[in-house]
Backbone as CSV, one residue per row, in Angstrom:
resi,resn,N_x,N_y,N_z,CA_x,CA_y,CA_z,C_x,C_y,C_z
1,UNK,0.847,-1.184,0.000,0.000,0.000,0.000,0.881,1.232,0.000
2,UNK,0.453,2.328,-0.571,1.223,3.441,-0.750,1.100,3.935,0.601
3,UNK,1.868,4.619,1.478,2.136,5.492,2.630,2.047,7.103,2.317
4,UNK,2.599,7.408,1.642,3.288,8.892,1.155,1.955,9.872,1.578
5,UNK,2.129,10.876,2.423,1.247,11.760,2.122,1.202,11.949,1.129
6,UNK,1.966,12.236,0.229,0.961,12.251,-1.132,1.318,11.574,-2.707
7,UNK,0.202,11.016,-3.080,0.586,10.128,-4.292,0.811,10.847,-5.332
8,UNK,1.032,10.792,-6.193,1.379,11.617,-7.653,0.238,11.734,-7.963
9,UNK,-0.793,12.773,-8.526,-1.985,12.758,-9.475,-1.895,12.872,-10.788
10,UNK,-2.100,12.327,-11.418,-2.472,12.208,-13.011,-2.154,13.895,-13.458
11,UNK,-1.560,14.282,-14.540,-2.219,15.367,-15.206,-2.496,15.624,-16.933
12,UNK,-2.785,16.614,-17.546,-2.956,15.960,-18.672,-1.793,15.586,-19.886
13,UNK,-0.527,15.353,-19.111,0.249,13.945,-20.083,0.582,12.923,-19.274
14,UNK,0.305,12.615,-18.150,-0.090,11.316,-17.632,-1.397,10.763,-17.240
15,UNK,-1.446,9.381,-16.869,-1.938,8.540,-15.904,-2.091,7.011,-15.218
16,UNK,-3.037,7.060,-14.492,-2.522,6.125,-13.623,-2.392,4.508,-14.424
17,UNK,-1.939,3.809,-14.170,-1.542,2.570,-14.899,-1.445,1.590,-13.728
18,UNK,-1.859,0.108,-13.305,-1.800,-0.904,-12.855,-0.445,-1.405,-13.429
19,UNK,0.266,-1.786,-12.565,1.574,-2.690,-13.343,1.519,-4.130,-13.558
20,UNK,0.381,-4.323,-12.616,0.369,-6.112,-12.366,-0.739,-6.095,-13.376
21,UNK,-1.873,-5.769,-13.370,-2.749,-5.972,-14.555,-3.314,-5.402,-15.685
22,UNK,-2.732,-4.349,-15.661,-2.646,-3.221,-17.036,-3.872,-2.394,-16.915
23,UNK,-4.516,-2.266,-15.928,-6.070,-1.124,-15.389,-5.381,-0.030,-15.715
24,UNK,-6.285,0.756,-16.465,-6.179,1.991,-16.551,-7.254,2.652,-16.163
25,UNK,-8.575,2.448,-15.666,-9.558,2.983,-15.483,-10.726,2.485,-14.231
26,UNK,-10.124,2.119,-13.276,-10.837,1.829,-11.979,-9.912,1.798,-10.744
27,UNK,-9.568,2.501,-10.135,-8.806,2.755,-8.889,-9.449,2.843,-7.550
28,UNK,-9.091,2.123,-6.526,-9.508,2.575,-5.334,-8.874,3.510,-4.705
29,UNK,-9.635,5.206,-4.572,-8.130,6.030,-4.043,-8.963,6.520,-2.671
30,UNK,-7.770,6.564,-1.352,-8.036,7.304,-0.195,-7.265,8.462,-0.168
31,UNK,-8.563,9.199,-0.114,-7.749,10.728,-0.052,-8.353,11.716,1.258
32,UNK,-7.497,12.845,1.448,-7.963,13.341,2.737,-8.531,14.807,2.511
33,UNK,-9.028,15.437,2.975,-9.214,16.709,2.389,-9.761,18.077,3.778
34,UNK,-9.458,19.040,3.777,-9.625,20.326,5.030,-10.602,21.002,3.920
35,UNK,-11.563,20.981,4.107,-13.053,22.038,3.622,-13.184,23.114,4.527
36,UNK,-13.683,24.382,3.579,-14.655,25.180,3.994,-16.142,25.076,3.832
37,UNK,-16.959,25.106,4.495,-18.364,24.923,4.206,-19.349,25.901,4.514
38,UNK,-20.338,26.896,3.695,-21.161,27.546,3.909,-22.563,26.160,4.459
39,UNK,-22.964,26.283,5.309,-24.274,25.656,5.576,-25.458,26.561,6.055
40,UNK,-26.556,26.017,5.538,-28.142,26.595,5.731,-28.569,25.946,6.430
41,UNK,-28.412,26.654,8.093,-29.632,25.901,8.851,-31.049,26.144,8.748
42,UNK,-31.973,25.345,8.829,-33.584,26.270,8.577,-34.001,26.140,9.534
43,UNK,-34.662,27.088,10.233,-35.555,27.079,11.603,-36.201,25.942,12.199
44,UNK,-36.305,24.713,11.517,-36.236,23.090,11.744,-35.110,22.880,12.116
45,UNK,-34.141,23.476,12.058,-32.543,22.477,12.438,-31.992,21.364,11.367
46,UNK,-33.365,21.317,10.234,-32.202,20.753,9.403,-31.460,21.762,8.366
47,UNK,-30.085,20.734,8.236,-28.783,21.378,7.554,-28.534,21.508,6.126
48,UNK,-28.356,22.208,5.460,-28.103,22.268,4.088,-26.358,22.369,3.594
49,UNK,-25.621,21.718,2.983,-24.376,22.602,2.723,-24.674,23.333,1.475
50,UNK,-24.155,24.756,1.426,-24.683,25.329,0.371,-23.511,25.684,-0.927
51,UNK,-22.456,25.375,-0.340,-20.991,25.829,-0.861,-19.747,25.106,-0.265
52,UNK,-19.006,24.264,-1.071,-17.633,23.983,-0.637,-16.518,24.010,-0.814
53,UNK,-15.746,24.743,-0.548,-14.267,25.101,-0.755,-13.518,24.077,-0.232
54,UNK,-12.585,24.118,-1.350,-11.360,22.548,-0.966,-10.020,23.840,-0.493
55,UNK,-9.853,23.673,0.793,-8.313,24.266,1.205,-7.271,23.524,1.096
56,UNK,-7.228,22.191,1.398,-5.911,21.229,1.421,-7.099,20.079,0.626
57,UNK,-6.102,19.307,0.225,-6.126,17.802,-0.595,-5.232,16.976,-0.283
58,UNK,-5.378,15.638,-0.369,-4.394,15.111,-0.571,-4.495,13.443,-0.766
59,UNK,-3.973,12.818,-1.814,-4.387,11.496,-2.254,-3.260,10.350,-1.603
60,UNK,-3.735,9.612,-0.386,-2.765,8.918,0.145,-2.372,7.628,0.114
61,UNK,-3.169,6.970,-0.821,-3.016,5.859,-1.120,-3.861,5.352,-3.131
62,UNK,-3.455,4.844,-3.841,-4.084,4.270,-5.562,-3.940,3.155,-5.348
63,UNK,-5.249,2.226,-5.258,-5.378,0.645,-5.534,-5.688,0.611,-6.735
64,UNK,-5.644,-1.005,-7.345,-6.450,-1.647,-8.389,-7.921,-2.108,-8.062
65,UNK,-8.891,-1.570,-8.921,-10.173,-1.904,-8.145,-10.231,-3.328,-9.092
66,UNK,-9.611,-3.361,-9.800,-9.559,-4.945,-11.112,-8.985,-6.074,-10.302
67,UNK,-7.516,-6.141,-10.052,-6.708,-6.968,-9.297,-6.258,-7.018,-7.762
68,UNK,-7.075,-6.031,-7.408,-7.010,-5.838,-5.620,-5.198,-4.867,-5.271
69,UNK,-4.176,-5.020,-6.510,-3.040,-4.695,-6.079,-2.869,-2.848,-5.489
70,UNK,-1.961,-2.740,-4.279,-2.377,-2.029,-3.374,-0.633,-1.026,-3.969
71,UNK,0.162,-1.789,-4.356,1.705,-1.415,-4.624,1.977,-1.084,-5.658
72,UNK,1.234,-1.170,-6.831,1.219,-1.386,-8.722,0.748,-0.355,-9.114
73,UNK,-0.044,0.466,-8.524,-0.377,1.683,-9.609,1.070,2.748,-9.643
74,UNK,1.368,2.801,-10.473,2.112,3.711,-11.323,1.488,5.127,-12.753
75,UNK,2.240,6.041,-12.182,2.257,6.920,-13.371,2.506,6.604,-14.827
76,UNK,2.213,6.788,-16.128,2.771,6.692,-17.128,2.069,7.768,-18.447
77,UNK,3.021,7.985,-18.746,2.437,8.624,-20.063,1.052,8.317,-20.605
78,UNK,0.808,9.583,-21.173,-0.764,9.274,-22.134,-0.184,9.186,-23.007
79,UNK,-0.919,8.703,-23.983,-0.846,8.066,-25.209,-0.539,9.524,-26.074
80,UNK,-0.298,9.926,-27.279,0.509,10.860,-28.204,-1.230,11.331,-28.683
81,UNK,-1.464,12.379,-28.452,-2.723,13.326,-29.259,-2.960,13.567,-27.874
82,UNK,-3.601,14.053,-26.563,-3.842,14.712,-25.756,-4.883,13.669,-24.554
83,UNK,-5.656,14.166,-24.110,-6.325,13.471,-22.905,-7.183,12.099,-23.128
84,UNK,-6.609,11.058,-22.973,-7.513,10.041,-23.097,-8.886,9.932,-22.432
85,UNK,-10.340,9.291,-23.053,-11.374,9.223,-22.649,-11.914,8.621,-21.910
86,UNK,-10.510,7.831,-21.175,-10.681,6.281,-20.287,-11.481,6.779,-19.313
């Protein structure tokens, strides 16, 4: 399993790649994240969020959701013409 506060994210001339089974398009990712949140209480007490701001991110672990492998996702190049549709 990856440790690293933080994993590499994809951008648009990479992504993520399975090494053990060649997935390119189903990942299990745990990520952590510090929000701001506007919320609407209504005179009932129930809550609305109305707005959310991402202050911190951070992706701490990329599984294979195909082959279960927890160690194998790797970065790699996109393919030559621009963002794949995977």
């Amino acid at each position: 399993m990856t440790t690293s506060s933080n994993v590499a994210m994809p951008d648009e001339h990479t992504r993520w790649r399975c090494a053990r089974c060649g997935n390119l398009t189903r990942f299990d990712v745990v990520r952590s994240q510090r929000v701001r949140e506007y919320w609407h209480v209504a005179l009932s007490g129930d809550a609305t969020v109305e707005e959310t701001e991402i202050l911190e991110g951070a992706v701490t672990s990329v599984g294979c959701r195909w082959c279960g492998a927890q160690d194998q996702v790797e970065l790699v190049p996109r393919p030559e013409g621009g963002p794949s549709a995977d």
